[in-house]
C-alpha positions, 0 to 999 in steps of 0.5 A, spaced: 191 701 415 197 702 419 199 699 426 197 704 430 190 706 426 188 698 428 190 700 435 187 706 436 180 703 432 180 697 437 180 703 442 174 706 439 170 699 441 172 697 447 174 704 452 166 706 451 165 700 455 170 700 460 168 708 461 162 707 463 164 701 469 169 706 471 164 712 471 160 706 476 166 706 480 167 714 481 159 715 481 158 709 487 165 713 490 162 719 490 155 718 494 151 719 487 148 712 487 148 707 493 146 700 494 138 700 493 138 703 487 144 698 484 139 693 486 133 697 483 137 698 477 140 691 476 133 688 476 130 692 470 136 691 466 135 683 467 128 683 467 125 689 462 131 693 459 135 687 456 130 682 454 127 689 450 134 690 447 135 683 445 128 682 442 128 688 437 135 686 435 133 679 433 127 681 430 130 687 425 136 681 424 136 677 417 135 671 420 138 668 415 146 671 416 145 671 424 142 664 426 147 660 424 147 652 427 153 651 427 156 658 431 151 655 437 153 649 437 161 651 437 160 655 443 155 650 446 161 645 445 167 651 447 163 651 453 163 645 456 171 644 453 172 651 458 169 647 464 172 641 464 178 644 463 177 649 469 175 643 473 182 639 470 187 644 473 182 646 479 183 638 481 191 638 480 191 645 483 186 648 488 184 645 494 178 641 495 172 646 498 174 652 493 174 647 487 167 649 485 168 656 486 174 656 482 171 653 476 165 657 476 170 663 476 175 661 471 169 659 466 163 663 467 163 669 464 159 675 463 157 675 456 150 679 458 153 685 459 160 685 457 160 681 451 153 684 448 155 691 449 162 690 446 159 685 440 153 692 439 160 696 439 163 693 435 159 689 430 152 694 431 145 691 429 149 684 427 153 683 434 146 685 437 142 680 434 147 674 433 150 675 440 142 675 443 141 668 441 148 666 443 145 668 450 140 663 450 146 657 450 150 661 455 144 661 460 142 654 459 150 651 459 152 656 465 147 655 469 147 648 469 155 647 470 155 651 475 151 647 479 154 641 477 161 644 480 158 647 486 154 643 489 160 637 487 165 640 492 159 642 497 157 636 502 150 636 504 149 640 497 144 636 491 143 638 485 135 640 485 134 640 476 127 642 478 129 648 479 135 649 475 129 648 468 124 651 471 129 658 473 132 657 465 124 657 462 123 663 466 129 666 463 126 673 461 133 673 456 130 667 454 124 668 454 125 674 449 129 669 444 123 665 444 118 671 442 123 673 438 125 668 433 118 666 431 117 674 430 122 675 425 122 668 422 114 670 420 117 677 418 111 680 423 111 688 423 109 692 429 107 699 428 113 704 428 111 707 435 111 701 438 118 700 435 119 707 436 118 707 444 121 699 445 127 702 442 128 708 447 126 703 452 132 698 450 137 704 449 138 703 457 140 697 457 148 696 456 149 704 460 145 702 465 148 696 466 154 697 466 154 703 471 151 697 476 158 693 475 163 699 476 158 701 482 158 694 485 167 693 484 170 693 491 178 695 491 179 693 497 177 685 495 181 686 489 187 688 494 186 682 498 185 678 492 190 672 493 193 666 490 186 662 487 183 669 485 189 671 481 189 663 478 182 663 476 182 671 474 188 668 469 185 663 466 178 666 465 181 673 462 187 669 458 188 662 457 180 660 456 180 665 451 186 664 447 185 657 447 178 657 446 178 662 439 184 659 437 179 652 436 174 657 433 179 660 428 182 652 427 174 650 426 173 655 421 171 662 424 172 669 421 170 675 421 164 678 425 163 671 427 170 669 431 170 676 433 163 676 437 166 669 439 172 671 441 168 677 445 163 672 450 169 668 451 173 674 453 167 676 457 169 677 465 167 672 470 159 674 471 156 678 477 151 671 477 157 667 479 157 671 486 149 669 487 150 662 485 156 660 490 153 665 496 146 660 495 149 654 494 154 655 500 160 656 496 166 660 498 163 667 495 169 671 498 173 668 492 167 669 488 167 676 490 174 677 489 175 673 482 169 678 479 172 684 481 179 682 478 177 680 472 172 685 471 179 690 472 183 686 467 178 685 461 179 693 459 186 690 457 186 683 455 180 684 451 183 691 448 188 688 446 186 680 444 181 685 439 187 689 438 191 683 435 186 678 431 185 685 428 192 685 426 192 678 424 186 680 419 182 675 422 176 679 424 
């Protein structure tokens, strides 16, 4: 295959995706969709599209080629690798009272959205399933580094685990990996209409969600974007992922696997990380601004990270 068909390949995966952000953006612009109904449509993606998608993907998964031990553990691992090294250059480089919000921005990304859909694009049935498992791992691990973070640089901030475990457990996307995985490891089979019917459900999930993050980019905090949100926006899009692949790559992933890493690591910083930094007192205009940028970059340093492992025949 030559150059440019690896190219134009890799643009079949990832300008879908991007497109529809767009088409979000021009809908918002355009008076055909307001905020009520991005809240509205946002809420039954996290609580009944998303969990219903994630669910069949696994179910219909050959658990013995997607639930792979050492992949969660790698990404558990990666994770924590990404956070303390955000926090590192956060130290040397970010005054004290950003210092939680940078870090938060520079490692969290939106692998829900953006990564699952990019995984389901590039991978099917397999980029589903495998990616849906790798949810449980980012909800636990992201959720509680990000406390930690924030509530580090906050003062009068405590970290109140109580809540933190209880809104984990409460996870709908986790939830639907729990009921999930017993369900295809028993092998059960549900009746077609119920598959039928979950399926047409579930098909509303990524274009849904993705009308909600382009309807919700603001062009104005992106021009008013300064030195911290460019720095963590750089980190997030580009350092962590190179860095973070290249110790999967050195570790033994390939193919399908390292691509479905690659594309959650690559993710841009999740639209939570605004709700969470705006909770615990942090500077959530910085937040705002490192959501919009990165979710910009992410059509360009994704297509073309995808474009050269391709190139280098590693996925």
């Amino acid at each position: 295959m030559g150059l440019v068909d690896v190219f134009f390949g890799t643009l079949e995966v990832t300008l879908p995706v991007f497109v529809m952000v767009f088409i979000g953006l021009g809908l918002k612009r355009a008076g055909w969709i307001d905020q009520p109904f991005i809240n509205t449509a946002s809420l039954l993606v996290f609580k009944g599209t998303m969990p219903m998608l994630i669910f069949l993907s696994i179910i219909k998964a050959d658990l013995d080629a997607t639930l792979n031990p050492l992949l969660l553990g790698f990404f558990a691992l990666a994770t924590l690798g990404n956070f303390l090294f955000s926090w590192g250059w956060a130290i040397l480089r970010v005054p004290h009272a950003d210092r939680g919000v940078y870090v938060q921005g520079a490692f969290r990304g939106n692998c829900g959205i953006v990564g699952l859909a990019l995984a389901a694009g590039m991978y099917g049935d397999y980029g589903l399933s495998a990616g849906g498992l790798l949810l449980g791992v980012v909800i636990l691990t992201y959720n509680a580094f990000s406390v930690i973070a924030l509530a580090t640089y906050q003062p009068h901030q405590r970290t109140n685990w109580r809540s933190i475990v209880k809104y984990i457990a409460r996870n709908p996307l986790i939830l639907a990996v729990v009921v999930a995985v017993p369900v295809a490891a028993l092998e059960l089979r549900l009746p077609g209409w119920l598959m039928t019917s979950g399926e047409y459900f579930a098909s509303l999930t990524l274009p849904l969600a993705l009308i909600c993050i382009g309807a919700t980019l603001s062009l104005g905090s992106i021009r008013a974007s300064g030195r911290l949100a460019t720095g963590a926006s750089l980190m997030k899009m580009v350092t962590i992922p190179i860095l973070a692949t290249s110790a999967a790559w050195l570790v033994g992933f390939q193919g399908r696997e390292l691509g479905v890493l690659f594309l959650f690591f690559a993710s841009p910083t999740a639209a939570a990380a605004f709700v969470m930094a705006k909770a615990m007192g942090g500077n959530a205009v910085l937040t705002a601004n490192i959501i919009a940028m990165t979710t910009l970059m992410a059509s360009v340093t994704i297509t073309l990270g995808v474009f050269g492992l391709r190139l280098a025949g590693l996925i």
